[in-house]
C-alpha positions as CSV (number, residue, x, y, z in Angstrom):
1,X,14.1,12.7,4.9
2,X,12.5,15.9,6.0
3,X,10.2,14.1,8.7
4,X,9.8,10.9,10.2
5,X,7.8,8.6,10.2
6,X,7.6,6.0,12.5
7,X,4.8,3.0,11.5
8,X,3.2,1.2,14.4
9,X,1.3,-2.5,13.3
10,X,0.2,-2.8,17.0
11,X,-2.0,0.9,16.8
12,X,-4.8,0.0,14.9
13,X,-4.5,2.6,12.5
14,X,-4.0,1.8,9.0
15,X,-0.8,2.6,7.8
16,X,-1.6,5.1,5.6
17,X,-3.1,6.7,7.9
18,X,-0.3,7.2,10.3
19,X,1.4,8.6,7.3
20,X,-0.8,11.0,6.9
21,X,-0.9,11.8,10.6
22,X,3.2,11.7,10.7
23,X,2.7,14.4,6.8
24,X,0.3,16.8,9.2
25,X,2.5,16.4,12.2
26,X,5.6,17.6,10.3
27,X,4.0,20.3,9.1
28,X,2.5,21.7,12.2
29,X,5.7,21.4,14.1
30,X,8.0,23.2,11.5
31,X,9.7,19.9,10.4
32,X,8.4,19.8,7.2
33,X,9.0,23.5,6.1
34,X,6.1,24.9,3.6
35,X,8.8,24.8,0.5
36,X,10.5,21.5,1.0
37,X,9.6,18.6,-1.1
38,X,8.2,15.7,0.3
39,X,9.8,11.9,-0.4
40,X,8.5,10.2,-3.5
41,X,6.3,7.9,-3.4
42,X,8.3,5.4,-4.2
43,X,11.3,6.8,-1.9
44,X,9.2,6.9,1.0
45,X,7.6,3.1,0.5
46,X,11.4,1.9,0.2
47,X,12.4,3.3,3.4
48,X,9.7,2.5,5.2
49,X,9.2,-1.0,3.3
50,X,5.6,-0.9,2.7
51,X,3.6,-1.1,-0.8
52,X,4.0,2.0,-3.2
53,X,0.5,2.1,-3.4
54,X,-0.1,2.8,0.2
55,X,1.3,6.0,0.3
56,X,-0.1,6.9,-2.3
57,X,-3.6,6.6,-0.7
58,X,-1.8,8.8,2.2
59,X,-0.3,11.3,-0.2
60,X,-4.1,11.3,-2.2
61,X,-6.1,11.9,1.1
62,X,-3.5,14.9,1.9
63,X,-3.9,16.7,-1.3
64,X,-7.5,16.3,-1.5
65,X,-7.5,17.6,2.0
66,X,-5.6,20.6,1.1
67,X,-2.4,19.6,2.6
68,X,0.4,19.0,-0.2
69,X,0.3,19.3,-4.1
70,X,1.7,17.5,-6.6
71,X,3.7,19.9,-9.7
72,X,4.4,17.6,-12.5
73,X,8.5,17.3,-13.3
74,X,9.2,18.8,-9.9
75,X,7.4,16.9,-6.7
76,X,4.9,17.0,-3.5
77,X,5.1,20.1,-1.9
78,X,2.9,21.4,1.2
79,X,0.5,23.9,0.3
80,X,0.8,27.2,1.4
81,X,-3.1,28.1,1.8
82,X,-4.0,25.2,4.0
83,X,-2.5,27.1,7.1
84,X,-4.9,27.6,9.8
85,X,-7.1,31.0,9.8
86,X,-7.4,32.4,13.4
87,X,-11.5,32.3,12.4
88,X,-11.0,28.4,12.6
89,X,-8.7,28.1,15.7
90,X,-11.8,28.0,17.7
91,X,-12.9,25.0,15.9
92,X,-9.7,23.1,15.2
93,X,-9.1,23.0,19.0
94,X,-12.3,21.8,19.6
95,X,-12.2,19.1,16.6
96,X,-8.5,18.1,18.7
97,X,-9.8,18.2,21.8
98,X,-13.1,15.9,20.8
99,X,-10.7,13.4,18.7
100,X,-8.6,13.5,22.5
101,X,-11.6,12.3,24.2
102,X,-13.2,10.2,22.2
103,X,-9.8,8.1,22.3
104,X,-9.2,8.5,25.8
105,X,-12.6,7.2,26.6
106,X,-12.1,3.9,25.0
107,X,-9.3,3.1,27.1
108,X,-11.5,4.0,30.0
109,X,-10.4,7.5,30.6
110,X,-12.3,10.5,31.5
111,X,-12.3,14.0,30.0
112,X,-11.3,15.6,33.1
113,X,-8.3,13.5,33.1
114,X,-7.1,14.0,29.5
115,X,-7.7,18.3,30.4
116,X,-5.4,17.6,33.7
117,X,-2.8,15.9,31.2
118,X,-3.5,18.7,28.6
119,X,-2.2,21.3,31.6
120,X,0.5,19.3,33.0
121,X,2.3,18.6,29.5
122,X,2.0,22.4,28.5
123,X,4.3,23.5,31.4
């Protein structure tokens, strides 16, 4: 498998949704190169054990999002147009760094706190 993808019942999350999350992860870090195929939908659900039909919600939200595309006969792919422009780099790393604190905060933690852990992870 080209990524991993690691499903946690205690997160809260749905599960496709930490599929999704674990598809957009991949990508970003270069595990998922833009011209490998992804798992099958049934592939994927067997290793992971979970209903067919649940990553196919996951692998639904990511195309309509941009993210991957299905070719008929051949597979899921990543798309190559959904990389970043530099325009929106402004406003993805504000997008990330609200998402940060809006989760930090219901655990009772502070902005200023997840910016100190922001700095200290980076070096």
């Amino acid at each position: 498998m080209p990524f991993d993808v690691e499903i946690d019942y205690d997160r809260g999350v749905p599960v496709y949704r930490q599929i999704y999350e674990a598809v957009l992860q991949a990508l970003a870090s270069g595990a998922l190169p833009r011209d490998e195929q992804l798992p099958t939908i049934h592939d994927l659900a067997g290793r992971l054990t979970i209903n067919p039909n649940t990553v196919a919600r996951a692998y639904r939200e990511l195309e309509q999002d941009g993210y991957i595309e299905g070719h008929r006969g051949r597979g899921t792919f990543p798309t190559a147009e959904r990389l970043a422009d530099p325009g929106d780099k402004q406003d993805i790393l504000r997008s990330i760094y609200d998402k940060a604190v809006v989760e930090a905060a219901r655990h009772g933690i502070g902005a200023a706190d997840v910016v100190r852990y922001f700095r200290k992870v980076r070096t």
